[in-house]
Backbone as CSV, one residue per row, in Angstrom:
resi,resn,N_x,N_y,N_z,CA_x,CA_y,CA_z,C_x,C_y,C_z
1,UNK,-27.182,-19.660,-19.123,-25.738,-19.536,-19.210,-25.230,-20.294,-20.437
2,UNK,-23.956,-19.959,-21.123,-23.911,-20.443,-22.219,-22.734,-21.002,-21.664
3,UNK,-22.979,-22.665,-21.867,-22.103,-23.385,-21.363,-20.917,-23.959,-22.756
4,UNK,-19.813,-24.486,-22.472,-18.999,-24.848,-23.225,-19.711,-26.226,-23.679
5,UNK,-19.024,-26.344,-25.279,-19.802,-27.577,-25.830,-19.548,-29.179,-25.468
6,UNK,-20.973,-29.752,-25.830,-20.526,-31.152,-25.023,-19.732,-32.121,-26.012
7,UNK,-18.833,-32.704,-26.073,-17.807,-33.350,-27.197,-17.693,-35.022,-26.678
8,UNK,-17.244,-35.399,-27.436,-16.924,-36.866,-26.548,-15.556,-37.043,-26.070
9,UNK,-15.330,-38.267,-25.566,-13.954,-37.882,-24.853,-12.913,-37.967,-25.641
10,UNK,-12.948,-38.554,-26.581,-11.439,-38.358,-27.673,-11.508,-37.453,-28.127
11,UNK,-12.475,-36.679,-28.511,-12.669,-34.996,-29.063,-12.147,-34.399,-27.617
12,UNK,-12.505,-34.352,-26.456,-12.365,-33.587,-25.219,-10.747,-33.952,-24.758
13,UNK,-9.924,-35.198,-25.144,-8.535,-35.774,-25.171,-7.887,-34.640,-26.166
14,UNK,-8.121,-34.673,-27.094,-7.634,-34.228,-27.826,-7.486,-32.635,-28.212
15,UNK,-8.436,-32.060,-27.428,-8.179,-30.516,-27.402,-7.456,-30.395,-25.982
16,UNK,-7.639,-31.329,-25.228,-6.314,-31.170,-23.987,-5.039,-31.303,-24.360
17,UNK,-4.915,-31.708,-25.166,-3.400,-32.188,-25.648,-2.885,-31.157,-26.583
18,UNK,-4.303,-30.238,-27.368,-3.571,-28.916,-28.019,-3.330,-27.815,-26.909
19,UNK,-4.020,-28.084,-26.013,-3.758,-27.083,-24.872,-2.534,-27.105,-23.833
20,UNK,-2.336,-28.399,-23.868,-1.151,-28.775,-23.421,-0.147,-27.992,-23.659
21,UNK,0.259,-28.665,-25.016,0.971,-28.209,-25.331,1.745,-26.660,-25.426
22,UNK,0.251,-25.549,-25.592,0.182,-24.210,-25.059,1.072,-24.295,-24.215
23,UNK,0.466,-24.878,-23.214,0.825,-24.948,-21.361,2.351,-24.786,-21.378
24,UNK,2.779,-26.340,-21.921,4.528,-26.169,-21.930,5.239,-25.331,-22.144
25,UNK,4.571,-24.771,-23.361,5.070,-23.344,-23.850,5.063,-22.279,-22.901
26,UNK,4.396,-22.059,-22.388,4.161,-20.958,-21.336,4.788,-21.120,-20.008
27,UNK,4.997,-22.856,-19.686,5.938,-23.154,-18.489,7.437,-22.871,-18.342
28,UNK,7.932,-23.138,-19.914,9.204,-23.324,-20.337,9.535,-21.792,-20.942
29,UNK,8.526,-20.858,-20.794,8.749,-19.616,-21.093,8.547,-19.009,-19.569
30,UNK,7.870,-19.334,-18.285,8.521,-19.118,-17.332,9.413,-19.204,-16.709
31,UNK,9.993,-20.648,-17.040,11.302,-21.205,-16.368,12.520,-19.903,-16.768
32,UNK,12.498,-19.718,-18.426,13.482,-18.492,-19.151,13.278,-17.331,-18.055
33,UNK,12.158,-16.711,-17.635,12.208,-15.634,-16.799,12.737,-15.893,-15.658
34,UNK,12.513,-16.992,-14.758,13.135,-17.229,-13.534,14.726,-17.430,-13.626
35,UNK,14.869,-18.011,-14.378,16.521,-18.112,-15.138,17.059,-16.445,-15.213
36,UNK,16.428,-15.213,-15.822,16.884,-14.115,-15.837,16.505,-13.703,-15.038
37,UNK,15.909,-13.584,-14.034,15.345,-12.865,-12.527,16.592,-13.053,-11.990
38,UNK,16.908,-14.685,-11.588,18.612,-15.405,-11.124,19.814,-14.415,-11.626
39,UNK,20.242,-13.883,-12.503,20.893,-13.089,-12.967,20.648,-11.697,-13.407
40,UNK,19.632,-11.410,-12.612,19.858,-9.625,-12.144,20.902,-9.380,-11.729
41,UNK,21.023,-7.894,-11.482,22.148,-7.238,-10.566,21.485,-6.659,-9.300
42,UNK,21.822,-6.381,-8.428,21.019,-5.717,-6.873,21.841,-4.671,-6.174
43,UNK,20.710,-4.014,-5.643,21.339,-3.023,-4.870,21.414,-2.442,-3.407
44,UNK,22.097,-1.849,-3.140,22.362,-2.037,-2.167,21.343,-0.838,-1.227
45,UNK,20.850,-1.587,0.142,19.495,-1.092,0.729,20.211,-0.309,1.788
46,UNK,20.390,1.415,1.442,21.108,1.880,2.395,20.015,2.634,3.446
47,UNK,20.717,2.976,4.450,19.803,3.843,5.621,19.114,3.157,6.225
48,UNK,18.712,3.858,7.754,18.711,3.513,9.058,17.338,2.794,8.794
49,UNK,17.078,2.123,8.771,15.547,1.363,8.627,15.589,-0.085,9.313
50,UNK,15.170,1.008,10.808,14.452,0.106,12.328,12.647,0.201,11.889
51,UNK,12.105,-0.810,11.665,11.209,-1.585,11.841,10.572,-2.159,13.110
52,UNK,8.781,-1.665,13.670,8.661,-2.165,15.092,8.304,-3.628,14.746
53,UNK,8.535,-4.863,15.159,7.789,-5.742,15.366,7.526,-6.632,16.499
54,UNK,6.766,-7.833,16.523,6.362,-8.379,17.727,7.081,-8.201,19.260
55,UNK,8.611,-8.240,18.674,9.934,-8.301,20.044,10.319,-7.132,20.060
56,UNK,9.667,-6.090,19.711,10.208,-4.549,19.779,10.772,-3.916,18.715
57,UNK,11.946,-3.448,18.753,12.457,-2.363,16.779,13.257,-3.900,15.989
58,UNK,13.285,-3.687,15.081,13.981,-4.957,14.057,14.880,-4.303,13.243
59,UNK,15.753,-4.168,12.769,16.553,-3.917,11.622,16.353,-4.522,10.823
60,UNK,16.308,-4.332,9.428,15.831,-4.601,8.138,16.566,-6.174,8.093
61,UNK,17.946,-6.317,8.578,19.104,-7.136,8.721,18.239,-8.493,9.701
62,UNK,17.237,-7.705,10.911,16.828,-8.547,11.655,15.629,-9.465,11.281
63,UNK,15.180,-8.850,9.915,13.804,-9.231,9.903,14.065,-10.965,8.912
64,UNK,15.012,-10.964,8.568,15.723,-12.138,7.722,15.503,-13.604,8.650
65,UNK,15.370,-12.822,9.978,15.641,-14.264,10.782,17.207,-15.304,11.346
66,UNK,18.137,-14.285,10.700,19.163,-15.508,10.758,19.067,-16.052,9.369
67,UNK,18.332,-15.927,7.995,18.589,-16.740,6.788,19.242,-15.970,6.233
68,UNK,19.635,-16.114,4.743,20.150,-15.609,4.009,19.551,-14.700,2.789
69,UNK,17.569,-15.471,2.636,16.834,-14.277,1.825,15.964,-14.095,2.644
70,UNK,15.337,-12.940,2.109,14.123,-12.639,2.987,13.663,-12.037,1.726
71,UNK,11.801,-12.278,1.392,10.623,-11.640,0.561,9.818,-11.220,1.816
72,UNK,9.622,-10.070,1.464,8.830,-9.190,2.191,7.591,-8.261,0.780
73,UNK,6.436,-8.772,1.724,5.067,-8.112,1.079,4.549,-7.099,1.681
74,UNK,4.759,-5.920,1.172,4.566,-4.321,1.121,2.794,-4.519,1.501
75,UNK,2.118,-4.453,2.391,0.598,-4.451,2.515,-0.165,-3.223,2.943
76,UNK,-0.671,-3.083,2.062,-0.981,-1.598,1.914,-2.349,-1.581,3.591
77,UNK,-1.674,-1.085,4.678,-2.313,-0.730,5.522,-1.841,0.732,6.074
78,UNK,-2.176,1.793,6.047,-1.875,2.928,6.588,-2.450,3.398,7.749
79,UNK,-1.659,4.109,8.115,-2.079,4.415,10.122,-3.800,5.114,9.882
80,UNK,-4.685,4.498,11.275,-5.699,4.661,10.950,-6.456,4.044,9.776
81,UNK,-6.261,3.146,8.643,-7.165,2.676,8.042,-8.271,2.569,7.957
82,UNK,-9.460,2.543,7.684,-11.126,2.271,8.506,-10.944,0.820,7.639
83,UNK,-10.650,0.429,6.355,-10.760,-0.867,5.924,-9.589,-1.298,5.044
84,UNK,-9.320,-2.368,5.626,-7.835,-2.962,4.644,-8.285,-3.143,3.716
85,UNK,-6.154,-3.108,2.535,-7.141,-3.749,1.023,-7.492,-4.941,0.992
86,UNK,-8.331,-5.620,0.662,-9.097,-6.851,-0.082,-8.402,-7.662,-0.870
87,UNK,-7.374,-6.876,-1.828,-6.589,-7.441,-2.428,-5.427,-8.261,-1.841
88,UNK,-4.683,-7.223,-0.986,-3.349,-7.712,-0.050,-3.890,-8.409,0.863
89,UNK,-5.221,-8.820,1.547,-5.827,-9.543,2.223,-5.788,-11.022,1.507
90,UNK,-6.357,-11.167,0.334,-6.297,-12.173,-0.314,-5.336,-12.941,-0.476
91,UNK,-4.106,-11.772,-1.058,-2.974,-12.174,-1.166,-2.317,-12.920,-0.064
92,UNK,-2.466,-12.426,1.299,-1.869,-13.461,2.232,-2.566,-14.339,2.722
93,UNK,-4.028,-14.261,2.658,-4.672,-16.109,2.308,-4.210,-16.964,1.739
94,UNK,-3.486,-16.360,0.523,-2.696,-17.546,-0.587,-1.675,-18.078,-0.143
95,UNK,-0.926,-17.552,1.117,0.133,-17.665,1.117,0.325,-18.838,2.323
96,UNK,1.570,-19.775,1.956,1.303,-21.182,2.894,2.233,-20.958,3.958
97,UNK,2.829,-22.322,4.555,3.089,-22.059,5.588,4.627,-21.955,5.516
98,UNK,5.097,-21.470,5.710,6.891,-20.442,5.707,7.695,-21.604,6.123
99,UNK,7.737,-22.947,6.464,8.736,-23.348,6.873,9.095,-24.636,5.671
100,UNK,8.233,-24.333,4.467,8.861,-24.801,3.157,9.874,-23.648,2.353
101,UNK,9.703,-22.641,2.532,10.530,-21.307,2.287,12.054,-21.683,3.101
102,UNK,11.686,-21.966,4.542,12.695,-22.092,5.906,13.829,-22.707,5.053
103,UNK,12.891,-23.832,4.400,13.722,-24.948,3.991,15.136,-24.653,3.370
104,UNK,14.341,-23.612,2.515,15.670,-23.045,1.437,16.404,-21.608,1.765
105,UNK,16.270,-21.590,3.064,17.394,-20.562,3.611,16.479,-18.638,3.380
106,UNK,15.477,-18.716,3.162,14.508,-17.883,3.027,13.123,-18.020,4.105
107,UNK,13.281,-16.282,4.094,11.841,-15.759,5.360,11.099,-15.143,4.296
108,UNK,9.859,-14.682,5.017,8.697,-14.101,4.565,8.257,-13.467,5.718
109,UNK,8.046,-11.659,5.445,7.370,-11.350,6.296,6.272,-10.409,5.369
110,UNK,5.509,-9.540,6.353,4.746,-8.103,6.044,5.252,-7.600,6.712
111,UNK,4.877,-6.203,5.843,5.359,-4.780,6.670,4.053,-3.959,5.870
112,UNK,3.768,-2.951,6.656,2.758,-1.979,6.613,3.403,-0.588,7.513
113,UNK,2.798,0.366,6.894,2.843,1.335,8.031,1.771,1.661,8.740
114,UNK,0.937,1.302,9.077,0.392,1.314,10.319,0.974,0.907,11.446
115,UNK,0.642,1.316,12.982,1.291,1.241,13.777,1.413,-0.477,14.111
116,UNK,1.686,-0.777,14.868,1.692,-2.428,15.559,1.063,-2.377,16.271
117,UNK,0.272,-1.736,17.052,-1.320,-2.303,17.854,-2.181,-2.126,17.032
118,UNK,-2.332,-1.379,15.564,-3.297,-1.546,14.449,-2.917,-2.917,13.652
119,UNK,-1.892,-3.323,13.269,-1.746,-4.490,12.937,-1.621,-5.681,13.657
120,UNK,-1.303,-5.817,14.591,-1.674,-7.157,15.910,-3.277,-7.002,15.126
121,UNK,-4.247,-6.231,15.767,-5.746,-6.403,15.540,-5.929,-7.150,14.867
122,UNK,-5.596,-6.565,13.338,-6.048,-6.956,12.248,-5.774,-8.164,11.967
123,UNK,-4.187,-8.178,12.361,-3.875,-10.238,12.239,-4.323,-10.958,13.410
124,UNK,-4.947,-10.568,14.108,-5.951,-11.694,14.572,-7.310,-11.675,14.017
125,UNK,-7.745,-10.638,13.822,-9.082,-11.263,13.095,-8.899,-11.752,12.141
126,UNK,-7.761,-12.186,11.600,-7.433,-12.651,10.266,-6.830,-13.838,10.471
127,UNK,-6.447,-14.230,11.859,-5.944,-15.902,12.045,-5.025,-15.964,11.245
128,UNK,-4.162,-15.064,11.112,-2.285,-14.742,10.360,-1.559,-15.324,11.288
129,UNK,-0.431,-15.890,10.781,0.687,-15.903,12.054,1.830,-15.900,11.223
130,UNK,1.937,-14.915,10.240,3.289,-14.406,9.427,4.071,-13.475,10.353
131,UNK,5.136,-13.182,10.372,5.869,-12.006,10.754,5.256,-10.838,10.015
132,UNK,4.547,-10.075,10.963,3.910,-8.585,10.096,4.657,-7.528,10.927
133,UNK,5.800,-6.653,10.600,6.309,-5.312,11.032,5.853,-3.646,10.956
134,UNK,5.897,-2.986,11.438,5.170,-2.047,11.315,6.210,-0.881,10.905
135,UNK,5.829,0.262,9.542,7.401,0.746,9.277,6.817,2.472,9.793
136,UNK,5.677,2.414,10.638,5.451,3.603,10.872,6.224,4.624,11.730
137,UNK,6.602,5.599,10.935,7.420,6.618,11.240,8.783,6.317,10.672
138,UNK,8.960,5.618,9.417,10.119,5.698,8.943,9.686,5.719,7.780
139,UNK,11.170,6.282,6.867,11.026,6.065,5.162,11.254,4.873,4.585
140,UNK,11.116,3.720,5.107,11.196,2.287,4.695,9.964,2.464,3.241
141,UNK,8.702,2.454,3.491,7.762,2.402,2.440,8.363,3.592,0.929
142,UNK,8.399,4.848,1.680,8.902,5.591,0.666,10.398,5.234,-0.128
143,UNK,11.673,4.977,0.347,12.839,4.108,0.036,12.429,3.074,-0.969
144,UNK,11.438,2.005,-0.533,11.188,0.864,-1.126,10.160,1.191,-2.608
145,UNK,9.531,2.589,-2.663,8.984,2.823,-3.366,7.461,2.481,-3.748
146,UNK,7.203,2.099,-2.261,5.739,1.964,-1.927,4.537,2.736,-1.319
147,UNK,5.361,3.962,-1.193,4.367,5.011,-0.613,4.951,6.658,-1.262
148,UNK,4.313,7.262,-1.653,4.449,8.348,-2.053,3.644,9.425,-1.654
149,UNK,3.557,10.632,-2.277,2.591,11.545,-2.360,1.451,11.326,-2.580
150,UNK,1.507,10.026,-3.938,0.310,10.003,-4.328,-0.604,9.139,-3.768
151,UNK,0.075,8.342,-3.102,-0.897,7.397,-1.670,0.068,6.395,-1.576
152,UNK,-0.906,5.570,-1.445,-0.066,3.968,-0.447,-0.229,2.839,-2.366
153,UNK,0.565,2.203,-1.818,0.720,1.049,-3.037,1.190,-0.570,-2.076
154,UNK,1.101,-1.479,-3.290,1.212,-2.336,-2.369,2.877,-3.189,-3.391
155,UNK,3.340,-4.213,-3.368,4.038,-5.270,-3.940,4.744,-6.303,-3.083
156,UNK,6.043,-6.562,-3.554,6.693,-7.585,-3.040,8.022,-7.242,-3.639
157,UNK,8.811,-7.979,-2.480,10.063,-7.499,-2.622,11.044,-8.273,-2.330
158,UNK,12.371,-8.592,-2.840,12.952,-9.981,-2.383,14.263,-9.179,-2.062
159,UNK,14.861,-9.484,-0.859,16.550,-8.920,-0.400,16.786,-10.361,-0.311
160,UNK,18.360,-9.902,-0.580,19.660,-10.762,-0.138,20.241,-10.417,0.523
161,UNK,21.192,-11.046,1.744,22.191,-9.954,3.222,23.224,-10.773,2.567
162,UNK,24.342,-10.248,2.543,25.758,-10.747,2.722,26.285,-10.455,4.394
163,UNK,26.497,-10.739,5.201,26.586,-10.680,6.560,25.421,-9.496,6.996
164,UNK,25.895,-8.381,7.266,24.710,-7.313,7.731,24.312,-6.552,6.478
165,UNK,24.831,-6.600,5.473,24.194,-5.956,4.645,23.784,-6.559,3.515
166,UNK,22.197,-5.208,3.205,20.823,-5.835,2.442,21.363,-5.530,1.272
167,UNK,20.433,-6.311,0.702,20.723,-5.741,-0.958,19.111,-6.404,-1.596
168,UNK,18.684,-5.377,-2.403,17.350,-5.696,-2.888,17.692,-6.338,-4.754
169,UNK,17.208,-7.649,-4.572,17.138,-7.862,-5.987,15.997,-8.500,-6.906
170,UNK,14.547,-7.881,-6.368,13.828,-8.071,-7.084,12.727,-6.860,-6.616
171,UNK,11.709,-6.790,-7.356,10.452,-5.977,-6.888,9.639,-6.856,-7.975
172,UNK,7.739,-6.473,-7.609,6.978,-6.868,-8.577,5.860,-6.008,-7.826
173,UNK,4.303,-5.736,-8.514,3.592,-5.065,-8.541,2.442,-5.343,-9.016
174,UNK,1.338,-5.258,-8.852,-0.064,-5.199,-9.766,-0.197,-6.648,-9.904
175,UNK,-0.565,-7.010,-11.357,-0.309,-8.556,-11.819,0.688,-9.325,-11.746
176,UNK,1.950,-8.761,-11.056,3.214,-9.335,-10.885,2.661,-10.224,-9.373
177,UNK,2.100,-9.856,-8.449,1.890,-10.140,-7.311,0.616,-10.841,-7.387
178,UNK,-0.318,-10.771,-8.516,-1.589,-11.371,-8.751,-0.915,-13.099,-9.109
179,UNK,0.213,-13.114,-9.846,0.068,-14.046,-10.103,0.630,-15.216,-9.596
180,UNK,1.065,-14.459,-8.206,1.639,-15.498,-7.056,0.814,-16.334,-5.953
181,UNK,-0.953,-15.206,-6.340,-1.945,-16.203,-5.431,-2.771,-17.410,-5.920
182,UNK,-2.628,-18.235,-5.286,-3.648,-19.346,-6.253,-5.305,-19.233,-6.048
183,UNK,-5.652,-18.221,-5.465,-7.122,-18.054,-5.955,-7.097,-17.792,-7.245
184,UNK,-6.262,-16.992,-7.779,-6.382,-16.262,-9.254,-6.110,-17.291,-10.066
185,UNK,-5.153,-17.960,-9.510,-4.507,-19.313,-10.319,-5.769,-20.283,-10.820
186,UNK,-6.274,-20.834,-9.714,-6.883,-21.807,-9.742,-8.210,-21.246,-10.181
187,UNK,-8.655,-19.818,-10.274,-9.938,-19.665,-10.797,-9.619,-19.856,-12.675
188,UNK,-8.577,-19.724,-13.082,-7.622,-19.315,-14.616,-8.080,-20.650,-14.833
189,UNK,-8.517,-21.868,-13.846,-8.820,-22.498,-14.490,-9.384,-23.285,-15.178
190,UNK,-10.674,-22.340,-14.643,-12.471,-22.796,-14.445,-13.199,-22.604,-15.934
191,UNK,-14.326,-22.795,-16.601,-14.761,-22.422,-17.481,-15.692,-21.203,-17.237
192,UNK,-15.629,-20.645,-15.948,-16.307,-19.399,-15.574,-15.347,-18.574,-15.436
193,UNK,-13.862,-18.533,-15.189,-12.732,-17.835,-14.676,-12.700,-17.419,-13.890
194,UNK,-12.831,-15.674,-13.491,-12.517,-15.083,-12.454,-14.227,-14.237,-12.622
195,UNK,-14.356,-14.372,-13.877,-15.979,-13.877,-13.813,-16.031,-12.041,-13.757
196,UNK,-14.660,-11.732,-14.459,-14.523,-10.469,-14.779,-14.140,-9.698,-15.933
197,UNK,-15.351,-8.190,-16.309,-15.509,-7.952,-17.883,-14.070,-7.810,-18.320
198,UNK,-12.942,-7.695,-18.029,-11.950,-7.907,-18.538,-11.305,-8.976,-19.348
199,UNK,-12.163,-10.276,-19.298,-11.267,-11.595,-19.269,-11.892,-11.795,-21.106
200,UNK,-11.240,-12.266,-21.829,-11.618,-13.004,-22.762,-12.402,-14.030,-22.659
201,UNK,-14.112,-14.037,-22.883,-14.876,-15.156,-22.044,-15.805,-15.267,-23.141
202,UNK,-16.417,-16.238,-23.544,-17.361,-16.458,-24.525,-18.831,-15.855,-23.926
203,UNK,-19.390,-15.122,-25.089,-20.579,-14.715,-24.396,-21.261,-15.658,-23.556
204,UNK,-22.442,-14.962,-22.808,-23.210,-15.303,-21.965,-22.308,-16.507,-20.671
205,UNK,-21.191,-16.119,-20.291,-21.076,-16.574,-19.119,-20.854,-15.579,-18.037
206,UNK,-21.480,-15.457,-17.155,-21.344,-14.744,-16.069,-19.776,-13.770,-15.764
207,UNK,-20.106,-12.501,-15.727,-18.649,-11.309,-15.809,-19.302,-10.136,-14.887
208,UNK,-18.453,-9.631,-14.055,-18.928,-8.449,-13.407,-17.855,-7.259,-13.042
209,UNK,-18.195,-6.491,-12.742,-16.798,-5.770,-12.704,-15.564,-5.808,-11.897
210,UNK,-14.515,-6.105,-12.746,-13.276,-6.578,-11.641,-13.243,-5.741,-9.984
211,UNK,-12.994,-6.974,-9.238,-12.530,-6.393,-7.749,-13.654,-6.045,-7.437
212,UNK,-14.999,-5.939,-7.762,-15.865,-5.974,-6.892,-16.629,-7.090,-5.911
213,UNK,-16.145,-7.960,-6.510,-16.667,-9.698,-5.706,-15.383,-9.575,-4.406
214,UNK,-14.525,-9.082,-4.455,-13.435,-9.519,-3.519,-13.685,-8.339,-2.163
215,UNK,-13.336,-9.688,-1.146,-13.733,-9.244,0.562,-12.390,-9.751,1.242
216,UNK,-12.655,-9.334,2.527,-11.966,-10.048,3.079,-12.569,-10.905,3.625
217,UNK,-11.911,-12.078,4.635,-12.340,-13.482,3.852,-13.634,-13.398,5.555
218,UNK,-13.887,-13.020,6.422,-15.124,-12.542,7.269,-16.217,-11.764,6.451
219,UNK,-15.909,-11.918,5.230,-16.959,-10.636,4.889,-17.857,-10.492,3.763
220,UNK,-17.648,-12.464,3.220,-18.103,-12.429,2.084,-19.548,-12.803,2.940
221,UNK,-20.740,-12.476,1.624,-21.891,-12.668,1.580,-22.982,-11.507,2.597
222,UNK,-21.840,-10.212,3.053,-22.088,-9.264,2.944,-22.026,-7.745,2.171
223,UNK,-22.399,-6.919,2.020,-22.261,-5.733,0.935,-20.655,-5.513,1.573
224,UNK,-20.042,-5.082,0.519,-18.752,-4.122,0.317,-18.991,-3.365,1.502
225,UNK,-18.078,-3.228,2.598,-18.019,-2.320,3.588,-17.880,-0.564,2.935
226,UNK,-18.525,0.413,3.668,-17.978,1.631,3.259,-16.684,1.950,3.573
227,UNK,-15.588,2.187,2.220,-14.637,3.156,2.675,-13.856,1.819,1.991
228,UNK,-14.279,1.101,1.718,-13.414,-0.447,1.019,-12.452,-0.104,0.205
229,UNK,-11.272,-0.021,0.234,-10.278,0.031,-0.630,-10.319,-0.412,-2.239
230,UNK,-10.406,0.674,-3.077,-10.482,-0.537,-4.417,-8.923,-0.540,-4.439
231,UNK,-9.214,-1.803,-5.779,-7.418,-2.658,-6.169,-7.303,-2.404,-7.702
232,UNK,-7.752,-1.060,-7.823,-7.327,-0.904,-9.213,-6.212,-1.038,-10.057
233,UNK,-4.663,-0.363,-9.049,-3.577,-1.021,-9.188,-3.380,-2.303,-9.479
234,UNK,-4.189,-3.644,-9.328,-3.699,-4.930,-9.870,-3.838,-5.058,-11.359
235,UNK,-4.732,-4.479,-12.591,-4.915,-4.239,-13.671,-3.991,-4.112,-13.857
């Protein structure tokens, strides 16, 4: 393996501090985006969209909890599935525990269309205890722009309610949603990375083809199940 070079530590100080600096740049060029995300415009989430979950149908209005935002993650499970994606699996591994969200007047749920005795299952073998809703048999996925003709998709989605009514003012997708998990994060920051031919990586360090290392989290250190969802969409 061709490892990175060995330097001493004021040489190894000192390329941290050009990197740093990168860093700031790139922090303080996120902060600018979150600043213009804050000042979008939103719209307004019309039509009948009852949602089943744990306590029976939910209104889109209900799924908020009583707060004032609610992010909801689109998880690509469709009625009958034989295997969830890997990806949106991951994705809610990353995700912590909701009552630092609580804090600031914001919920978090899932929604899928698969039914709700296909999703109960699945979030227990998965030791979840998010709010997961089920939007099967409504145009919630299609509305939201997560399901089409051309199949199922996955993202994230942020509403605001002014008393009963929604209003959507954000969406994200692909790498928009990649870069909210800290597996991805925290691999960005390895000298092996994510270990995929995509990445800018100095020869001879270990690369294989994206999304094929990723399982769900029962399933590593066995072969890729048949019928495994790829996550080509995150590219």
């Amino acid at each position: 393996m061709n490892l990175p070079p060995v330097v001493s530590r004021s040489e190894w100080e000192a390329a941290r501090e050009r990197l740093l600096a990168r860093e700031k740049e790139a922090t303080r060029a996120h902060d600018a985006l979150a600043a213009e995300r804050r000042t979008m415009p939103m719209t307004r989430v019309d039509g009948d969209h009852v949602l089943e979950g744990p306590d029976g149908p939910a209104r889109l209005v209900d799924v908020f909890d009583g707060r004032r935002q609610l992010i909801v993650y689109h998880f690509m499970l469709a009625p009958g599935e034989s295997h969830p994606c890997e990806g949106c699996a991951m994705f809610v591994d990353n995700l912590g525990h909701p009552v630092h969200l609580h804090a600031r007047d914001t919920s978090l749920a899932l929604v899928s269309r698969a039914p709700l005795a296909e999703i109960i299952s699945f979030r227990q073998r998965m030791g979840w205890t998010l709010p997961w809703y089920s939007s099967y048999g409504t145009d919630f996925n299609t509305d939201l722009g997560v399901s089409s003709a051309a199949g199922e998709s996955f993202g994230l989605s942020v509403f605001l309610r002014d008393a009963d009514v929604v209003y959507r003012t954000y969406f994200t997708t692909a790498r928009g949603v990649e870069a909210l998990g800290s597996n991805w994060t925290l691999l960005d920051l390895t000298p092996l990375g994510r270990q995929e031919t995509w990445e800018d990586t100095p020869d001879g360090r270990p690369q294989g083809e994206p999304y094929d290392w990723w399982r769900l989290h029962d399933e590593y250190g066995a072969q890729a199940p048949a019928g495994a969802q790829g996550a080509a969409g995150w590219r």
